[in-house]
C-alpha positions as CSV (number, residue, x, y, z in Angstrom):
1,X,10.3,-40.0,80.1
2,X,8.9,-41.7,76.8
3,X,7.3,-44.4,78.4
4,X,5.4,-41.7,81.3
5,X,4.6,-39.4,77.8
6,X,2.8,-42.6,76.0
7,X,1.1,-43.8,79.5
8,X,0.0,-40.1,80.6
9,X,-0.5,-37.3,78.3
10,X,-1.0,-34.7,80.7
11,X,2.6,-34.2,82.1
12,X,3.7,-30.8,83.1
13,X,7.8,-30.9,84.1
14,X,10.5,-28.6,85.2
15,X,13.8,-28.9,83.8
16,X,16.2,-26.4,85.5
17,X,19.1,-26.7,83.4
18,X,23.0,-26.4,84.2
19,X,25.3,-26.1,81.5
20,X,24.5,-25.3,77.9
21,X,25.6,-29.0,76.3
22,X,23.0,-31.0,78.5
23,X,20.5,-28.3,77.6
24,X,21.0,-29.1,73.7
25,X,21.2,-32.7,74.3
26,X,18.0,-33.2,76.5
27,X,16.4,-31.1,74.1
28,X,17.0,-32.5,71.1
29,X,16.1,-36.2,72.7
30,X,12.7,-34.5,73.3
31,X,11.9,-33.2,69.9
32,X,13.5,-36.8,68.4
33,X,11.5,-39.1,70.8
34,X,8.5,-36.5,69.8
35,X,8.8,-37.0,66.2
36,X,8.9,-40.8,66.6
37,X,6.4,-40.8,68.7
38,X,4.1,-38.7,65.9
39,X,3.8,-35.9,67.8
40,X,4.0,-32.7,66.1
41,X,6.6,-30.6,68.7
42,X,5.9,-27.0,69.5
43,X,9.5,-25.9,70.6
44,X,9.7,-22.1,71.9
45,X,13.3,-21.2,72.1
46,X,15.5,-18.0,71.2
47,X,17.3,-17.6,68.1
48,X,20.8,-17.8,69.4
49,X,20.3,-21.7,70.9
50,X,17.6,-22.9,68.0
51,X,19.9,-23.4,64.9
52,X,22.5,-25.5,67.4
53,X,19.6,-27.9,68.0
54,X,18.0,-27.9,64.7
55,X,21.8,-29.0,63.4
56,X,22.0,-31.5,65.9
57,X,18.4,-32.8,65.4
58,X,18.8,-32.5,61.7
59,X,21.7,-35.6,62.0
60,X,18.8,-37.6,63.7
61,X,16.0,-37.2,61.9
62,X,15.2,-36.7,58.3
63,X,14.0,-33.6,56.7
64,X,10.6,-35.1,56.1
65,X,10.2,-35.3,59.9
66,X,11.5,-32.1,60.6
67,X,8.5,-30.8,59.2
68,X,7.0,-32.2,62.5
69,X,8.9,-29.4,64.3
70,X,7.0,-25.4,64.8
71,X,9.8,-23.3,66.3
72,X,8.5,-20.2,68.0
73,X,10.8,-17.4,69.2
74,X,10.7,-17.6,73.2
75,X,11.2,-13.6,73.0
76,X,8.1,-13.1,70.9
77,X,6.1,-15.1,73.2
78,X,6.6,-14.2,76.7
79,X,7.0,-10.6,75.9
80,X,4.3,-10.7,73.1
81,X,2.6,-7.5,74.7
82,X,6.1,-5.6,75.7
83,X,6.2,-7.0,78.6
84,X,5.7,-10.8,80.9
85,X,1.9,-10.5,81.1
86,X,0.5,-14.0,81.7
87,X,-2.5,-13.4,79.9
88,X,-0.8,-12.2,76.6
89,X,1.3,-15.2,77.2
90,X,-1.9,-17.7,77.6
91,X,-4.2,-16.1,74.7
92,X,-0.7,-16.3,72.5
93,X,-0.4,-19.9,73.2
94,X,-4.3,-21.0,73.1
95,X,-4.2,-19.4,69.3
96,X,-0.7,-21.1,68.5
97,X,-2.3,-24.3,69.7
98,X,-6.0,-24.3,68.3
99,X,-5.5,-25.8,65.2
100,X,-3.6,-29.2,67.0
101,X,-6.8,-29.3,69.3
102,X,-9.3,-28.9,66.9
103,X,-7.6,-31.5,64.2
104,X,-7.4,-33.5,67.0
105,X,-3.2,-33.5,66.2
106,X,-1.3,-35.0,69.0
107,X,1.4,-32.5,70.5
108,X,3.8,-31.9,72.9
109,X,5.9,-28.6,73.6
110,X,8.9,-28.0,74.8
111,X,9.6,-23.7,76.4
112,X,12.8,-22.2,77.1
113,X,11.9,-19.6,79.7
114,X,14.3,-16.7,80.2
115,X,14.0,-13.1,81.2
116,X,16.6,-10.2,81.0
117,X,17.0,-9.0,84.8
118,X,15.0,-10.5,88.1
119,X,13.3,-7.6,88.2
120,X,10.2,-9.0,86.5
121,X,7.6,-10.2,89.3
122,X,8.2,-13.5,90.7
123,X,4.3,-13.6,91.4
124,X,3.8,-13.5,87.7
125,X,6.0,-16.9,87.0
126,X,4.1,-18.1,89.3
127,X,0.3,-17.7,88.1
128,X,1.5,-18.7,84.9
129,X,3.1,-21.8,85.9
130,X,-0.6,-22.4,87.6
131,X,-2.2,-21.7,84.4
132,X,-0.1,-23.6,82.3
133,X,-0.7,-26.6,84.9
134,X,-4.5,-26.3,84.0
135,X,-3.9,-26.4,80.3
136,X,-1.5,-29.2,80.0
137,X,-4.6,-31.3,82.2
138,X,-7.1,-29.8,80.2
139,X,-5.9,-30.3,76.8
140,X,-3.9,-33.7,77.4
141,X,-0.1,-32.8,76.2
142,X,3.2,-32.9,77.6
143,X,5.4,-29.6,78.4
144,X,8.8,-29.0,79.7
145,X,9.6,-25.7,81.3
146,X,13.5,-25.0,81.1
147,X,14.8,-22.8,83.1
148,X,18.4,-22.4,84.1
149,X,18.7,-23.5,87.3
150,X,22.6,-21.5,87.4
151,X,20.4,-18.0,87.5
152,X,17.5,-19.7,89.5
153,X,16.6,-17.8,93.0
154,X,15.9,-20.1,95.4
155,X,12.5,-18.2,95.3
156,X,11.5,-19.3,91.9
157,X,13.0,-22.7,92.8
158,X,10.1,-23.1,95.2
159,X,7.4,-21.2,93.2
160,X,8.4,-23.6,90.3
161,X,8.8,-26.9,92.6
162,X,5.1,-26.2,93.6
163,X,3.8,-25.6,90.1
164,X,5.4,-28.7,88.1
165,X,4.5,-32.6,89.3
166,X,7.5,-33.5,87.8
167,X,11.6,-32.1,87.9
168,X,13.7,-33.7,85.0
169,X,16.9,-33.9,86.6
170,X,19.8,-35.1,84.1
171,X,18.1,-38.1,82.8
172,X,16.0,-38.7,85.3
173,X,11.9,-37.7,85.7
174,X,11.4,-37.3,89.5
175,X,8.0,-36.4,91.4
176,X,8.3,-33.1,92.6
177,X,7.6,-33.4,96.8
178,X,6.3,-29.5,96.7
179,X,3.7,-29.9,93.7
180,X,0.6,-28.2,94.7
181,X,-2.1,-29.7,92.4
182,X,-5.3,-27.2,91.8
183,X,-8.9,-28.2,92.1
């Protein structure tokens, strides 16, 4: 994955997550290899699974590169409006990002996506997804999308199959068959 990241910027992937330990652990490897890499890391996660990695992180990397690290709360930015609204969601992360793109600061972000029932609209996920596919092309930086793949429909399973050209699965970065790349 470190070697696509320094070959390609632009490298939107799908990691659908099973079990809570190789969750921490991949993510932790992302922000370190980030770090090293000189990459500030914009990592949106919720507060209960955030201080586990910043503890582990903190035993790889020192505090002065820590400063490398911008957590965001993944509540407050998928529900920023009160509810999933994937323009909310895009204008939040456009201003949250402006300042990397106009200091010309290499990043890369990493965003734990969870919701409370299935009752939010599939559909939306899904434009999202395709508008997050545009912006990782546009403005050149990697993103992994984690999602659990435990509570993961096989509906959403598709949606996100054909919205991410790559699927990290354990340690390995696969090309996802179903991507369906926009014009």
């Amino acid at each position: 994955m470190t070697q696509l990241f320094n070959d390609q910027r632009s490298v939107h992937v799908l990691y659908p997550y099973n079990g809570m330990e190789k969750y921490i652990e991949q993510a932790v490897r992302f922000i370190q290899d980030g770090i090293t890499a000189g990459d500030c890391v914009i990592f949106i996660e919720n507060d209960r699974n955030y201080p586990i990695i910043y503890k582990e992180l903190s035993r790889v990397v020192t505090q002065d590169q820590l400063k490398f690290l911008h957590h965001v709360n993944n509540f407050d930015f998928y529900y920023s409006s009160g509810s999933y609204h994937p323009p909310s969601i895009t204008n939040y992360f456009n201003e949250m990002v402006q300042p990397y793109v106009e200091e010309e600061v290499s990043f890369r972000s990493w965003a734990h996506v969870e919701w409370a029932t299935m009752k939010d609209p599939l559909h939306l996920i899904e434009d999202f997804e395709k508008v997050v596919d545009g912006a990782v092309n546009l403005m050149s930086f990697p993103l992994i999308c984690a999602y659990d793949g435990d509570k993961m429909p096989d509906h959403l399973r598709t949606i996100l199959m054909e919205t991410h050209p790559y699927i990290l699965m354990e340690d390995d970065l696969i090309l996802s068959e179903q991507y369906q790349h926009l014009v």
